[in-house]
Every structure is written in C-alpha cells, then in structure tokens.
TORZA-143392 format. One record per atom (N, C-alpha, C, O): x, y, z; residue in three letters. Coordinates in steps of 0.2 Angstrom, whole numbers, plus 2048, in hexadecimal, padded with zeros to 3 digits. Layout:
N
<<X, Y, Z>, ALA>
...
This chain:
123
<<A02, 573, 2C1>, UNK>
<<9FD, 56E, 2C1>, UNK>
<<A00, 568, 2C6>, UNK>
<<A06, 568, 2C6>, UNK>
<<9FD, 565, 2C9>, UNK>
<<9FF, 55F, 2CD>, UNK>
<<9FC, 558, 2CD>, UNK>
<<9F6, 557, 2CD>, UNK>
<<9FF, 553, 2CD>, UNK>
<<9FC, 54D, 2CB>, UNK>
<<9F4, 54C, 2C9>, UNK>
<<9F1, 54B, 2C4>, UNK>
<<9F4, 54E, 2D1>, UNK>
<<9EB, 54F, 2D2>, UNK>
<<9E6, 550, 2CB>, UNK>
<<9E2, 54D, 2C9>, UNK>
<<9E8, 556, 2CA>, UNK>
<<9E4, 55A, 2C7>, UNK>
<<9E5, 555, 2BF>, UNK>
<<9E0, 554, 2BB>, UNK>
<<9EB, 552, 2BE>, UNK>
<<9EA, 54E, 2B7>, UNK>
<<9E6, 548, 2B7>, UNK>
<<9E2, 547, 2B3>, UNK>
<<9E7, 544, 2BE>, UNK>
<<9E3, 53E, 2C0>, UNK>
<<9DB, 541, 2BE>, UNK>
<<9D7, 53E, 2BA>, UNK>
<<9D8, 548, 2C3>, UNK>
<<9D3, 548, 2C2>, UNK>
<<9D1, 54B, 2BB>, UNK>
<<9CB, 54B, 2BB>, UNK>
<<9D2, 54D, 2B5>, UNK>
<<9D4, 54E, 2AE>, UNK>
<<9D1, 548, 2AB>, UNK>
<<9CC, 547, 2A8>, UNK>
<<9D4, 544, 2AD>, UNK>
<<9D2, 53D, 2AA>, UNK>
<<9CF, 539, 2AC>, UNK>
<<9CB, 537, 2A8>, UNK>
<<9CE, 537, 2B2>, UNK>
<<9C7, 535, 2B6>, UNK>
<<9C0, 53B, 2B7>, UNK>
<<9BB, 538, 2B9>, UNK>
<<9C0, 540, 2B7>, UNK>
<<9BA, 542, 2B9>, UNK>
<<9B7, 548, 2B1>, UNK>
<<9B2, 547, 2AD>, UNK>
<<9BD, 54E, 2B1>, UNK>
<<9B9, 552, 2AC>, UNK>
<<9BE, 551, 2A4>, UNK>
<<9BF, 555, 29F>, UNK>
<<9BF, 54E, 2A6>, UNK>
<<9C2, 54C, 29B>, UNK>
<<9C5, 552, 29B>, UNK>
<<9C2, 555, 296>, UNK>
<<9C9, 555, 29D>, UNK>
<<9C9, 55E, 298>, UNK>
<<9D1, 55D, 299>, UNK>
<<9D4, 55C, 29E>, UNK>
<<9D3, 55E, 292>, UNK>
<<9DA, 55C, 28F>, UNK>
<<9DD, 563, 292>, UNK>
<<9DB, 569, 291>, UNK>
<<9E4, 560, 297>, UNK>
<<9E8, 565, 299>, UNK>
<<9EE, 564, 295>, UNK>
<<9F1, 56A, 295>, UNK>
<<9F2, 560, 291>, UNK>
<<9F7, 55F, 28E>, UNK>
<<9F5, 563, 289>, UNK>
<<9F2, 560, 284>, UNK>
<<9F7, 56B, 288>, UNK>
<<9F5, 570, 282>, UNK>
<<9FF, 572, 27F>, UNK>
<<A01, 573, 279>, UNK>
<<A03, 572, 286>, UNK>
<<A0A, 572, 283>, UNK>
<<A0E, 571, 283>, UNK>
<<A0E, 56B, 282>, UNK>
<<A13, 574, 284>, UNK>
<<A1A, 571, 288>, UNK>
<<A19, 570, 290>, UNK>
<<A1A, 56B, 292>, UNK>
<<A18, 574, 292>, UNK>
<<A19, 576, 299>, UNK>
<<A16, 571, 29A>, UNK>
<<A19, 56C, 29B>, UNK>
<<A0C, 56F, 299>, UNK>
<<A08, 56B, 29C>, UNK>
<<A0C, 566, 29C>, UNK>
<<A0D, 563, 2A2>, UNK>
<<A0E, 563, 296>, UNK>
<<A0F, 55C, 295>, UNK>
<<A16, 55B, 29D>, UNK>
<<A15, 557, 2A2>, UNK>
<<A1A, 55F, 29C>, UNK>
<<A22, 55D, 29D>, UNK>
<<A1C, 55E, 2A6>, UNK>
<<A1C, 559, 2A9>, UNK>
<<A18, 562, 2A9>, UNK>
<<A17, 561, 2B0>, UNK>
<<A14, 559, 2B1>, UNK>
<<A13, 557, 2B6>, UNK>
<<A12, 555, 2AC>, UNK>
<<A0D, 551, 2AC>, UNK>
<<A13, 54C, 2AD>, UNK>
<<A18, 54B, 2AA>, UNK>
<<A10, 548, 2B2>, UNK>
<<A14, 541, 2B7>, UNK>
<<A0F, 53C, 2B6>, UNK>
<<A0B, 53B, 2B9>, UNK>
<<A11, 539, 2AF>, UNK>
<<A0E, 531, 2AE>, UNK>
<<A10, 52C, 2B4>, UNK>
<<A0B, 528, 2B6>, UNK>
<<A16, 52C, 2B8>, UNK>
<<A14, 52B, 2BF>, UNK>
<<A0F, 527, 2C3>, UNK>
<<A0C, 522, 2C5>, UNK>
<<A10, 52F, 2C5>, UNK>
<<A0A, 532, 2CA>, UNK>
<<A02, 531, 2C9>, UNK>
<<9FE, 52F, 2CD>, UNK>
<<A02, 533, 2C2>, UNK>
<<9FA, 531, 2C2>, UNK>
<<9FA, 52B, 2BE>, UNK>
<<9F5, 52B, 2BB>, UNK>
<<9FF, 526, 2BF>, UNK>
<<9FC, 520, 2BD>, UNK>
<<9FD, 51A, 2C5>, UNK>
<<9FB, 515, 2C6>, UNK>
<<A00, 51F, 2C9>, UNK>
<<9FE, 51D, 2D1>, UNK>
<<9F9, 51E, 2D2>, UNK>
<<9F5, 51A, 2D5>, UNK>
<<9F6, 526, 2D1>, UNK>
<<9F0, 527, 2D2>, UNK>
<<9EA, 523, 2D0>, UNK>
<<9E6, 521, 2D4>, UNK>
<<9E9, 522, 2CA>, UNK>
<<9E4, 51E, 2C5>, UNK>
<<9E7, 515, 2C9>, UNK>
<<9E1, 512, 2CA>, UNK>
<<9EB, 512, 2CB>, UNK>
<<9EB, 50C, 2CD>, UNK>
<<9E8, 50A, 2D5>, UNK>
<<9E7, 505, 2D8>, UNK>
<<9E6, 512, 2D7>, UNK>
<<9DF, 510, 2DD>, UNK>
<<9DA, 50F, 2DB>, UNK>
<<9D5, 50D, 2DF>, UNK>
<<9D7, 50F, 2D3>, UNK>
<<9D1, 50C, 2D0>, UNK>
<<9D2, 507, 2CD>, UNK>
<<9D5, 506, 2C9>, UNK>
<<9CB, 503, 2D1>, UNK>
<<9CC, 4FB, 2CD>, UNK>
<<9CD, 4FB, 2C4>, UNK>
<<9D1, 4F9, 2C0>, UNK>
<<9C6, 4FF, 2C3>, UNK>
<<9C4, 502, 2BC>, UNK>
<<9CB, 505, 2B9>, UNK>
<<9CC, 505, 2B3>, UNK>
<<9CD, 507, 2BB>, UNK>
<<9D5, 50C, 2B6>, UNK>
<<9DB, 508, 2B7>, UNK>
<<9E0, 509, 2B4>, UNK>
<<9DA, 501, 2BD>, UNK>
<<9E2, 500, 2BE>, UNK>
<<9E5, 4FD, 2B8>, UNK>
<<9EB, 4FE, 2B6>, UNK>
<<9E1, 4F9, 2B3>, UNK>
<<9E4, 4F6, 2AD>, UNK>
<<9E8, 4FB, 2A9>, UNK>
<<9ED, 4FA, 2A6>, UNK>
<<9E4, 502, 2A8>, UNK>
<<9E7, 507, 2A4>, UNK>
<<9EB, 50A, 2A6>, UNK>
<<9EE, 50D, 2A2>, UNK>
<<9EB, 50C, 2AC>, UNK>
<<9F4, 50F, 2B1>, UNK>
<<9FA, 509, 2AF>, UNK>
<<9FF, 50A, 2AD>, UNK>
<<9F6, 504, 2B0>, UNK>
<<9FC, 4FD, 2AE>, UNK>
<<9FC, 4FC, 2A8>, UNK>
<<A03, 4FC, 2A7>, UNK>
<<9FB, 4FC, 2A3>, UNK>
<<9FD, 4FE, 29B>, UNK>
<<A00, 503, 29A>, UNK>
<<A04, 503, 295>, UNK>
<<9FF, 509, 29E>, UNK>
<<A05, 50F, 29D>, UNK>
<<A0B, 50F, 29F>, UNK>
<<A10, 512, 29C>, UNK>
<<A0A, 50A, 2A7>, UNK>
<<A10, 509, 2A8>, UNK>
<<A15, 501, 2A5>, UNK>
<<A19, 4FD, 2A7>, UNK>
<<A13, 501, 2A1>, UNK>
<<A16, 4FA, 29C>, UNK>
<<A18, 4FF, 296>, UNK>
<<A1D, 4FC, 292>, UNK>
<<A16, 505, 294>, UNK>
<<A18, 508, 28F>, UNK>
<<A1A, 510, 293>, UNK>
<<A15, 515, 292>, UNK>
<<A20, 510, 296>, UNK>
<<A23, 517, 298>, UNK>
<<A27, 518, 292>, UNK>
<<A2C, 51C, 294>, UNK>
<<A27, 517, 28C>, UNK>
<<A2B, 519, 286>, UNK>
<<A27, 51E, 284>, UNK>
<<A29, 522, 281>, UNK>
<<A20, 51C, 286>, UNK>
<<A19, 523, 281>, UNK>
<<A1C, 528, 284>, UNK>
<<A1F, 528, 289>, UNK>
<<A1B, 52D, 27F>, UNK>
<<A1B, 534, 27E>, UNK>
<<A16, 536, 284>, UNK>
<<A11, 532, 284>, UNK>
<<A15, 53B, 28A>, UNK>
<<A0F, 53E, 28F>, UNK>
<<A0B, 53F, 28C>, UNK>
<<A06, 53B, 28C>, UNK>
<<A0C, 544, 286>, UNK>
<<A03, 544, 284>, UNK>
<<A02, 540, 282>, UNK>
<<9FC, 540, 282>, UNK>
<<A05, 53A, 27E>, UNK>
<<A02, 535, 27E>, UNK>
<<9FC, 531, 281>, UNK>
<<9F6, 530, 280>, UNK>
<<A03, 52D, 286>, UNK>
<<A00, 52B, 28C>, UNK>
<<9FA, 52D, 292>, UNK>
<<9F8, 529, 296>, UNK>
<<9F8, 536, 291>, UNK>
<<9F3, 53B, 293>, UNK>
<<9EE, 536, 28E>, UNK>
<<9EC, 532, 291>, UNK>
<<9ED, 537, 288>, UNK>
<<9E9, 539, 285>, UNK>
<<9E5, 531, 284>, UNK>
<<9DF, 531, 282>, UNK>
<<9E9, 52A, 286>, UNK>
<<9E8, 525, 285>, UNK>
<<9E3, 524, 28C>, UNK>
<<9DF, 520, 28D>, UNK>
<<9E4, 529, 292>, UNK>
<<9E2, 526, 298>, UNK>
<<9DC, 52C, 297>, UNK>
<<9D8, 52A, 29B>, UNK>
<<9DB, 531, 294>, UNK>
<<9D7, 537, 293>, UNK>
<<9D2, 532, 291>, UNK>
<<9CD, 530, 295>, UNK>
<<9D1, 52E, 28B>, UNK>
<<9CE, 52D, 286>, UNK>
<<9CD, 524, 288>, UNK>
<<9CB, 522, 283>, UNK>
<<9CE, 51F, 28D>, UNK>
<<9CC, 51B, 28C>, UNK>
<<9CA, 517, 295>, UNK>
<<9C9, 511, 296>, UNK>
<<9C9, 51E, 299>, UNK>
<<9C6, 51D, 2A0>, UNK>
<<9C2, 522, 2A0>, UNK>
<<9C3, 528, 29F>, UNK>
<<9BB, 51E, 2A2>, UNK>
<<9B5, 522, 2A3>, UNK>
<<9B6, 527, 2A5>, UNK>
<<9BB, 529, 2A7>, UNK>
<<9B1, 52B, 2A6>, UNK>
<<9AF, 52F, 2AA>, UNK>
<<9AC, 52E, 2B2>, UNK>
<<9A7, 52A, 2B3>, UNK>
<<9AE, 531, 2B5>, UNK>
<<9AC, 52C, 2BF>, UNK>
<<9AF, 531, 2C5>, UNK>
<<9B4, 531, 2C7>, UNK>
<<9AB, 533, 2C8>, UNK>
<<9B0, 534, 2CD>, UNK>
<<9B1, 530, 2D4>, UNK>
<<9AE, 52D, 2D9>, UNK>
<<9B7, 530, 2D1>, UNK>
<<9BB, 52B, 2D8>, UNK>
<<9BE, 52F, 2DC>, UNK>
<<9C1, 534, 2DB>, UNK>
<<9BE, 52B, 2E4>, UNK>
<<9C1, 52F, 2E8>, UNK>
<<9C5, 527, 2EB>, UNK>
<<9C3, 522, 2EC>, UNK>
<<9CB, 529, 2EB>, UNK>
<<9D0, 525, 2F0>, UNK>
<<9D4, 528, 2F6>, UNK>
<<9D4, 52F, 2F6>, UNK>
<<9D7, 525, 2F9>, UNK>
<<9DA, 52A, 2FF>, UNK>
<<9E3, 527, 2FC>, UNK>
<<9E4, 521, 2FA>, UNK>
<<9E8, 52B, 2FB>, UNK>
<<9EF, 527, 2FA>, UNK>
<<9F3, 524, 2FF>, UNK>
<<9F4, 527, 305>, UNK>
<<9F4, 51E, 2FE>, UNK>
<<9F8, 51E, 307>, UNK>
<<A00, 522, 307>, UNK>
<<A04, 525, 304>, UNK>
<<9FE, 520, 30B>, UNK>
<<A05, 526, 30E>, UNK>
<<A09, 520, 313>, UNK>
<<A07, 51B, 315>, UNK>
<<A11, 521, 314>, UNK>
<<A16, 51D, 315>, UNK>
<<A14, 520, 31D>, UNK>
<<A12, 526, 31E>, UNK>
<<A15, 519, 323>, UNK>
<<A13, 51A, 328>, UNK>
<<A1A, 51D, 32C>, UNK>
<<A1F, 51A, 328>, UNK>
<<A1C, 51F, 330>, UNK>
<<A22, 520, 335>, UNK>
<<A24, 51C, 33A>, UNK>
<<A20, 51C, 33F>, UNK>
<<A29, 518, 339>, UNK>
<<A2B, 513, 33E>, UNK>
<<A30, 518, 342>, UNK>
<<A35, 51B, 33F>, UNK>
<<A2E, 518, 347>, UNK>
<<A32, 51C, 34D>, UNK>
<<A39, 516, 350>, UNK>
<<A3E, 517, 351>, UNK>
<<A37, 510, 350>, UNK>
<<A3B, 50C, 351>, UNK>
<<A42, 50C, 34D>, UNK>
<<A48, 50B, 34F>, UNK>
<<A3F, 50E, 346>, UNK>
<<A45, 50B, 340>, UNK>
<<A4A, 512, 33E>, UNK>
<<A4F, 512, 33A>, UNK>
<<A45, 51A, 342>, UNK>
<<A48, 51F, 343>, UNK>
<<A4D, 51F, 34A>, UNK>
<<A51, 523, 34A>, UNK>
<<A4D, 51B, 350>, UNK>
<<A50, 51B, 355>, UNK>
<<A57, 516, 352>, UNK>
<<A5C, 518, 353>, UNK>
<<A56, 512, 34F>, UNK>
<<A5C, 50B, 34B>, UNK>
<<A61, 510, 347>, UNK>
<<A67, 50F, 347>, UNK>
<<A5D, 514, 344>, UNK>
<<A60, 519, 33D>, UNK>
<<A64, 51D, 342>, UNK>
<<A6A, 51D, 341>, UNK>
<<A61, 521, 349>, UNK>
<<A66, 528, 34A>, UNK>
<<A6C, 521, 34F>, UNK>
<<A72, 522, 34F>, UNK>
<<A6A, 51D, 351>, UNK>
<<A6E, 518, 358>, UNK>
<<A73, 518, 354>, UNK>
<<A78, 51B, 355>, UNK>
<<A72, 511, 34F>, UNK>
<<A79, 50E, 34A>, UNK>
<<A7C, 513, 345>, UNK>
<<A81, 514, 342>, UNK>
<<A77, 517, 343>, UNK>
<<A7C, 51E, 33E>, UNK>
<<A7A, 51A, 336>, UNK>
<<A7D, 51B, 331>, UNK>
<<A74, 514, 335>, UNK>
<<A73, 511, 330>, UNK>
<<A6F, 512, 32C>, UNK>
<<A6A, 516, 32E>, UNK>
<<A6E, 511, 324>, UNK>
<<A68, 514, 322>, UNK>
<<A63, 512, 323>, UNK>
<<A63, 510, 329>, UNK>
<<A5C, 512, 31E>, UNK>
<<A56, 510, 31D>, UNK>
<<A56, 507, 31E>, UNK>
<<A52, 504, 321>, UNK>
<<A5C, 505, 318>, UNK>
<<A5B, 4FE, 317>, UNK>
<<A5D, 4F9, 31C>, UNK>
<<A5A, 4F4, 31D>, UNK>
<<A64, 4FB, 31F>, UNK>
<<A66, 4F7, 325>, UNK>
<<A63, 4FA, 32A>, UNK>
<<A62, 4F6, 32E>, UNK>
<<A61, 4FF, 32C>, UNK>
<<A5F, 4FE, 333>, UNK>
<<A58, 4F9, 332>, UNK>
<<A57, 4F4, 335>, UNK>
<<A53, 4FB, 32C>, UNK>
<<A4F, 4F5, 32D>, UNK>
<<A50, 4ED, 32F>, UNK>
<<A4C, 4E9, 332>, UNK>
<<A56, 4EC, 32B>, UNK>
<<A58, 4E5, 32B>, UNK>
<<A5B, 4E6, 332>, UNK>
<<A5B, 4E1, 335>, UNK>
<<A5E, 4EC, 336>, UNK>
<<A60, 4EB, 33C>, UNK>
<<A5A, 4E9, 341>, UNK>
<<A5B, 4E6, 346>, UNK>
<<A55, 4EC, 33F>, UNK>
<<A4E, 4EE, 343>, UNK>
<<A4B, 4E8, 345>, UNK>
<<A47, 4E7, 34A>, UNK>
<<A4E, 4E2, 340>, UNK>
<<A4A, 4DB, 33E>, UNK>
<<A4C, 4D8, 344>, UNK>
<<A48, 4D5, 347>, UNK>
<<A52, 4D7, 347>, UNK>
<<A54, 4D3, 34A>, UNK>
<<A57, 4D5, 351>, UNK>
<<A5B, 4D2, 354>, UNK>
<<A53, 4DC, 354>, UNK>
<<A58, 4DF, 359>, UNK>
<<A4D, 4DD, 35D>, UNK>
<<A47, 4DD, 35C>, UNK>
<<A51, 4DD, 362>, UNK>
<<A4B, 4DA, 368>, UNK>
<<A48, 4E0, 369>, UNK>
<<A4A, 4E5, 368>, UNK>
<<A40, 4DF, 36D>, UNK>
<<A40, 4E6, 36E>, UNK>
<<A40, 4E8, 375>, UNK>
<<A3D, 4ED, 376>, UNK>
<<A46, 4E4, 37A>, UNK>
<<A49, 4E7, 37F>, UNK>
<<A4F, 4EB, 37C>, UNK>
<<A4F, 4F1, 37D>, UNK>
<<A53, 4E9, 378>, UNK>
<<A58, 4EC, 373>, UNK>
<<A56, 4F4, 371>, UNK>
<<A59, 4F9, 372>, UNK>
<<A4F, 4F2, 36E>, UNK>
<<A4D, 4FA, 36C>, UNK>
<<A4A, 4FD, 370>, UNK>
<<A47, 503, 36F>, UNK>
<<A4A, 4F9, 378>, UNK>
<<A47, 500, 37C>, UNK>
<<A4F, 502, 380>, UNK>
<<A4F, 507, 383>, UNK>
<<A53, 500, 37F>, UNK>
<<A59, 501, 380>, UNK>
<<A5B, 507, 37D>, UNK>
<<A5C, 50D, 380>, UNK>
<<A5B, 507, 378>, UNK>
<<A5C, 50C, 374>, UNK>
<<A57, 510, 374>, UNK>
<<A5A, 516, 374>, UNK>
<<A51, 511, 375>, UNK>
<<A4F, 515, 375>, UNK>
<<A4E, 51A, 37C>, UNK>
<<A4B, 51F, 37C>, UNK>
<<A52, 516, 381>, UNK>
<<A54, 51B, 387>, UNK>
<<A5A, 51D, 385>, UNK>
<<A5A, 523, 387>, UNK>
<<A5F, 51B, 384>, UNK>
<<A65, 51E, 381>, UNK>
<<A63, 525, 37D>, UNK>
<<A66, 52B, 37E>, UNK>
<<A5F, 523, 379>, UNK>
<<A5F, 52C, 375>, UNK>
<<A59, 530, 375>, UNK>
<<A56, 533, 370>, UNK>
<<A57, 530, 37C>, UNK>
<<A53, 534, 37F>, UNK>
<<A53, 537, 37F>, UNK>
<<A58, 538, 383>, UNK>
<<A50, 53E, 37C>, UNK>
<<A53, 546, 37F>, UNK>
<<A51, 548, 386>, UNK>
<<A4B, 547, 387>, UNK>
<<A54, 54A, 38B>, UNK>
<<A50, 54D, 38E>, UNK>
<<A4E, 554, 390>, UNK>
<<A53, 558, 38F>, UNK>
<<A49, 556, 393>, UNK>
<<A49, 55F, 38F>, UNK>
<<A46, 564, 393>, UNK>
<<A46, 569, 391>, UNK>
C-alpha cells in the first residue's frame, strides 16, 4: 500500500484498510498527513495528528477515517526543484548541500560561470 491509496481511504471512499499488522506497520502517519495538509478542509486534522505522533496508526487512521468528509480532492505535491547552480558549487569545492548553499549566496555570477566553464565536460 502507499501513502496515496491511505490519503484516499480517508478523503474519498471511507473503507478501513488498517485490518492488521502488516496494514498498520505500511501506514506512514507522515505522509498522509503531508498529504491531507494540501486541503484547506483536512489541514487542521493532519495538524492535530501531527501534535500527537504518540497515537497509536490505527488510531491516528481512524480519527482521520471518521472525522473528514467525504470529497474528492485533487492536489498536485510539489516537488523539490534542481538548482544546477548549487550542483556545480557541490562537485567545484567538494561541499555539501548546506555549505555550498551558503557558498552559492555570496559567489557572483561571473564566479559561477567561471566555474561552470571549468567543469565542462566536453564530449
């Protein structure tokens, strides 16, 4: 099972999938309370779950089963964009994710076409 299919569980057809071990232990309170926080309507109860990550899954399932409508919602998730820039900084100075950002901030952007003629492949 995958996020998905529990988000739509509890927003679209009510039909309890936490029947056992297995179900429960796949179910990522998480995930579909990321999911459920793309609706206006659901965001307060994704945020009450996530104020109490002590519940039990079926619990936490069955509070979100039983106390958002029924509705079909469609949202799109965003997705993390690719900075090519902060990929050139990373392989140049040999830096992670954090410092090259913080490199990224204050390097000119003759600097990073500098660099980015330096580790041109060419082919």
């Amino acid at each position: 099972m995958t996020p998905f299919d529990y988000t739509n569980a509890i927003t679209q057809n009510k039909k309890q999938l936490i029947v056992d071990e297995a179900t429960e232990k796949a179910y990522s309170p998480f995930m579909t309370n990321r999911g459920l926080s793309y609706f206006v309507d659901c965001l307060l109860h994704a945020n009450e779950m996530n104020i109490n990550p002590h519940l039990d899954k079926k619990l936490q399932f069955d509070y979100l089963i039983n106390s958002i409508r029924a509705a079909k919602r469609y949202a799109k998730w965003g997705k993390r964009k690719e900075d090519k820039d902060l990929e050139l900084v990373r392989e140049y100075y040999g830096y992670n994710h954090r410092r090259a950002k913080e490199a990224l901030s204050i390097l000119s952007s003759e600097q990073i076409e500098m660099i980015r003629r330096k580790l041109e492949k060419g082919g």
